[in-house]
N, C-alpha and C positions, 0 to 999 in steps of 0.2 A: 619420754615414755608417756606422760598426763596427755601431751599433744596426740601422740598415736593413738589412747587408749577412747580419746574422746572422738578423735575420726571413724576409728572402726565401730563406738558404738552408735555414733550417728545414723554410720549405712547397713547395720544390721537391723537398727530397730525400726528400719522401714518395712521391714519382712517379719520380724521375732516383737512382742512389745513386751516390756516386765524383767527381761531376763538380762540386764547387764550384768548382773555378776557372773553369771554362766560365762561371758565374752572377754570379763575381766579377767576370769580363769583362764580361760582357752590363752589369753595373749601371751599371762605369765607363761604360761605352758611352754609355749610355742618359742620364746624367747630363750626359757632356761633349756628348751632340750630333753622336757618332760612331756607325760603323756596324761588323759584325762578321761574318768570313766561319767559318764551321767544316764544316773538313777531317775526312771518315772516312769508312769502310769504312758500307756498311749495316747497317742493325741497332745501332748505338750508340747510342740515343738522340737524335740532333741533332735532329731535328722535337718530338720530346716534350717535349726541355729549352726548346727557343722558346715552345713554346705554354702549360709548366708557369707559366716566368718569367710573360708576361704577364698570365697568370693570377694570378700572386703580385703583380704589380705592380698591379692595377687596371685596367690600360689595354685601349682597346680592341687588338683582335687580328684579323687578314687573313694570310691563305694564299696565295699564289700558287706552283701548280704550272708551274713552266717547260718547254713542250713546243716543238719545232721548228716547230710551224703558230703559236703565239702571235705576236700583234701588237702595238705599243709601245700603243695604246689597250687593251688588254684590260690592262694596267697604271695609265696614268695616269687612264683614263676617257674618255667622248667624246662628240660632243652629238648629240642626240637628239631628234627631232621627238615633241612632247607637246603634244597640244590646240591644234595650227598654229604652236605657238610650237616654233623651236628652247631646246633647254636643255642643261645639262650635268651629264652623269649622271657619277656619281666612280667612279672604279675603287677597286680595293684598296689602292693608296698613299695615301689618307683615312685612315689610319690610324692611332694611335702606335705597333704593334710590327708590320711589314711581315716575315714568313717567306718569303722568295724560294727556295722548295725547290729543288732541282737546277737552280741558276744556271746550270750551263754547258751546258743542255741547250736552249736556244733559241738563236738569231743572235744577233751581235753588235748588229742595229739594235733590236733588242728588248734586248738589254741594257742600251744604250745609253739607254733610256728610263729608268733609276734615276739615269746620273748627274746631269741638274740636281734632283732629288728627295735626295738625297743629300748635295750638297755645299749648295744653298743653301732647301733646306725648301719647295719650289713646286715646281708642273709649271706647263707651259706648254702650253695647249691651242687651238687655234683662236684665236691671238695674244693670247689670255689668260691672264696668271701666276696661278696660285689657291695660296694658303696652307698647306703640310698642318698638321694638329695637333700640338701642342709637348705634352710630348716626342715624337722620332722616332726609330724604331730601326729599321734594316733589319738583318735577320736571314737570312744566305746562306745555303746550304750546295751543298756540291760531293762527289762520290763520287772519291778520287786515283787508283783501280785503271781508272776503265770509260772505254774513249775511242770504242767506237763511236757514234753519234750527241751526240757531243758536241761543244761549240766551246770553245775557249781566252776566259779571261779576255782582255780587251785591258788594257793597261798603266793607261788611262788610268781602267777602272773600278775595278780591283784600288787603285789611287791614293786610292779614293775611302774605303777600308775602314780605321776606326782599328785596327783587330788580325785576327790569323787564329788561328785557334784547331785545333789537331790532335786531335780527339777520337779517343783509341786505345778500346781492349778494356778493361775493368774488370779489375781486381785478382782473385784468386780469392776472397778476403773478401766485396767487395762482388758480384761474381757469386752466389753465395750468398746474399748478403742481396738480389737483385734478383730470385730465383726465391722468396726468400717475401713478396713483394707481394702483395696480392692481386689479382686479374684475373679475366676472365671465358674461360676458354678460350686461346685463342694472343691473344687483344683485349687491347691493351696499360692499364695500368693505369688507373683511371677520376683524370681530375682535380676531380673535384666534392668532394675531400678536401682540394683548394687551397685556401684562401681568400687575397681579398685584402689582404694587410698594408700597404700603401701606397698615394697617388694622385699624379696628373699633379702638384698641388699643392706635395706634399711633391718630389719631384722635381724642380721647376723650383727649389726654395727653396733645395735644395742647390747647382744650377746658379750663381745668384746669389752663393752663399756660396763658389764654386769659381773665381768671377771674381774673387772681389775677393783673393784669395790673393795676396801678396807673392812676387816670384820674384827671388834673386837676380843679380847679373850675372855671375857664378861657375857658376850651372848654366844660363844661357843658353850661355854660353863653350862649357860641358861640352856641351850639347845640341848644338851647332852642329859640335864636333869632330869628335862620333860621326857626325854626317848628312852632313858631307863627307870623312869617311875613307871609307865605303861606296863614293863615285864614284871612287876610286884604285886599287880592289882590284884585281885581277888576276881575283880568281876570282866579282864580280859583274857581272855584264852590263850591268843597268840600278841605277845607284845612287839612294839615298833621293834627294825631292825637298825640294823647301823645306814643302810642305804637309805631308811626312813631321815633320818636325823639329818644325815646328804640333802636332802629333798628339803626338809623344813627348812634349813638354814639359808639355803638357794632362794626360795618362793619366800 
């Protein structure tokens, strides 16, 4: 894992500078079968570091820009009359690394269409569950400043996310090293400099090797502590759930 984690961030940060923990997240992610929101301002990189990763990773890559007119089929896909036969044409979550740009910028019912893709690896279309590709990564992002035309996460999608990630402003260091990339113009840096260091393959292998890891009854104890002092605080509204505590113990 140290060995993979240091290839992928070598060929990301040819394109991304500053942000390896961002990368560190995404792999945990991508390994345990979790998903990842990131938080920032525009202009930080969050679309380039998704697309860099997947690019480093091997996998295939889908974009979906979320807009207020989008519908839960322009998502999961939907069927399609071809040569008299109905069929079923895939959307973007056929995928293994799913970039959901500006999540909070469509409805909730359209949002609503990641969570069974999310928590259990299928959609459900025309009362048929389809498969997506293993590994799965959904990859969010959210703008924290802009709330016109925007809608709130609901609890139960944010629920579905192994981590959130705050991508701020670069360093003044790496600010400097991020204006001698080279580029074409204001056109953000080309990633045909990625190559990819990994496959679905090696990925799942690790999975395997992640399952069979020995855990404690001391850090189960410890895990469980942490997820229900959360529901006591005074100052959290909605406390961890048990699928949280799932997620800590994993990551």
């Amino acid at each position: 894992m140290n060995d993979l984690r240091a290839r992928l961030d070598a060929e990301v940060s040819k394109v991304v500078i500053g942000q390896r923990m961002t990368t560190d997240v995404l792999l945990a992610a991508l390994v345990l079968g979790g998903h990842v929101l990131l938080e920032g301002v525009p202009g930080v990189a969050k679309t380039l570091q998704a697309r860099a990763f997947a690019r480093a990773s091997g996998l295939d890559f889908a974009r979906v820009q979320f807009t207020p007119d989008m519908l839960p089929a322009d998502v999961t896909g939907t069927m399609a009359l071809r040569g008299g036969e109905l069929t079923f044409r895939p959307g973007p979550l056929f995928s293994n690394v799913v970039l959901a740009d500006e999540i909070n910028r469509t409805p909730p019912k359209t949002q609503s269409a990641l969570l069974e893709a999310m928590q259990e690896s299928q959609v459900t279309v025309d009362g048929v569950s389809r498969a997506l590709p293993q590994p799965f990564l959904v990859v969010a992002t959210q703008n924290p400043i802009e709330y016109e035309g925007t809608y709130q996460l609901p609890e139960a999608q944010l629920d579905r996310f192994l981590m959130k990630v705050n991508v701020g402003y670069p360093s003044e260091e790496n600010e400097r090293a991020l204006l001698a990339l080279a580029r074409s113009g204001v056109s953000s840096s080309t990633l045909e400099d990625v190559r990819p260091v990994t496959n679905a393959e090696e990925l799942l292998e690790l999975r395997a090797r992640l399952d069979g890891t020995t855990v404690s009854d001391e850090i189960r104890a410890y895990v469980t502590s942490i997820v229900r002092a959360t529901r006591t605080l005074p100052a959290v509204e909605v406390g961890a759930s048990p699928r949280a505590g799932v997620h800590l113990l994993a990551a």
